[in-house]
N, C-alpha and C positions, 0 to 999 in steps of 0.2 A: 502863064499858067503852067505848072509842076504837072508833071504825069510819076505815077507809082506804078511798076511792074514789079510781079514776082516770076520768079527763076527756083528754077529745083536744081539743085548743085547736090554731087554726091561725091562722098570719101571723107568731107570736114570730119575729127571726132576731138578739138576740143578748140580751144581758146584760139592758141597757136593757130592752126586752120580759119576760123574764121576771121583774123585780123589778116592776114596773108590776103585772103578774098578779097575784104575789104579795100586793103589798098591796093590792089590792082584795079579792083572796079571802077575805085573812085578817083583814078589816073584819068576815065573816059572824060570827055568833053562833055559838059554840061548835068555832069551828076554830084546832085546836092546832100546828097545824103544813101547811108547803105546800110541794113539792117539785117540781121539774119536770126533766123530760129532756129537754131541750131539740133540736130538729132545726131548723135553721135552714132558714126556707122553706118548710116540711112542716107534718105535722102533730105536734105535744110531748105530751106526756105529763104529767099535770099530776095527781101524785099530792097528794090532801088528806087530813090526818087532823083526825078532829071529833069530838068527843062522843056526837053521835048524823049519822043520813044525813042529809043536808043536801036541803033543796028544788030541784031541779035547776034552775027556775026563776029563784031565787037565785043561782047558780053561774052561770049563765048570762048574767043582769044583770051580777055583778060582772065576768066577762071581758070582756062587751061596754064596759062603763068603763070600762078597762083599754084599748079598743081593738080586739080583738080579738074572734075568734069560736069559741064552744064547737061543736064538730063535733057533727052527728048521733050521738046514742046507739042 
């Protein structure tokens, strides 16, 4: 069974940014999918779907590679 989390990521402001997200996300172990709603300049919305919950720690690292930063949960 798939688990869906969202994530607030902020700095994304267009294309470029959220595909950079994406494949880093989607490097983690057991995510099937990565979705984002993007808000240019704001905070996006970074739906992931995985296998099981993902270590946020992990989530975290990979958006900061990406460049980027995971908003407080």
């Amino acid at each position: 069974m798939s688990t869906t989390t969202t994530y607030s990521v902020s700095g994304m402001t267009c294309g470029h940014c959220t595909a950079a997200v994406t494949e880093e996300i989607s490097k983690l172990v057991g995510v099937q999918e990565v979705r984002i709603d993007l808000v240019a300049g704001g905070t996006s919305a970074v739906h992931v779907t995985s296998e099981a919950a993902l270590d946020e720690s992990a989530v975290r690292e990979a958006v900061d590679e990406a460049g980027y930063e995971l908003a407080a949960s």
